[in-house]
Phi, psi and omega in degrees: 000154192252065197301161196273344147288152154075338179089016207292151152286140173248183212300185182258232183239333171274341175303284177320315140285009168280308167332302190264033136288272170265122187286133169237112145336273175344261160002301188268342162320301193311303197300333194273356185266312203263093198290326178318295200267010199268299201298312166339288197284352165283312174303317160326304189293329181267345173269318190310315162351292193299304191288338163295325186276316168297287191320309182313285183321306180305320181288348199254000202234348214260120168300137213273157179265135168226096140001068183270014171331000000 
């Protein structure tokens, strides 16, 4: 994908979610710029949410080791 100022490439969708794990300069330049990749990197951030929030769940749900010794 291109952004439409300057022809700049824009990050790809694992830069961006790499992104929100370890904060990239670059990256966070790009976003402030790129309305495109701004909306990207927000769906990312809400689907990772999301799934964190699953996971989370599935562990709070998950049967305790119980010692039958």
């Amino acid at each position: 994908m291109v952004s439409s100022s300057f022809h700049v490439t824009c990050p790809t969708e694992g830069q961006l979610r790499a992104h929100q794990d370890v904060p990239d300069a670059a990256v966070a330049l790009h976003l402030r710029g790129c309305d495109g990749c701004s909306h990207r990197a927000a769906d990312l951030r809400s689907t990772a949410q999301l799934a964190a929030r699953a996971i989370a769940d599935l562990d709070a749900d998950a049967p305790s080791i119980v010692d039958a010794d």
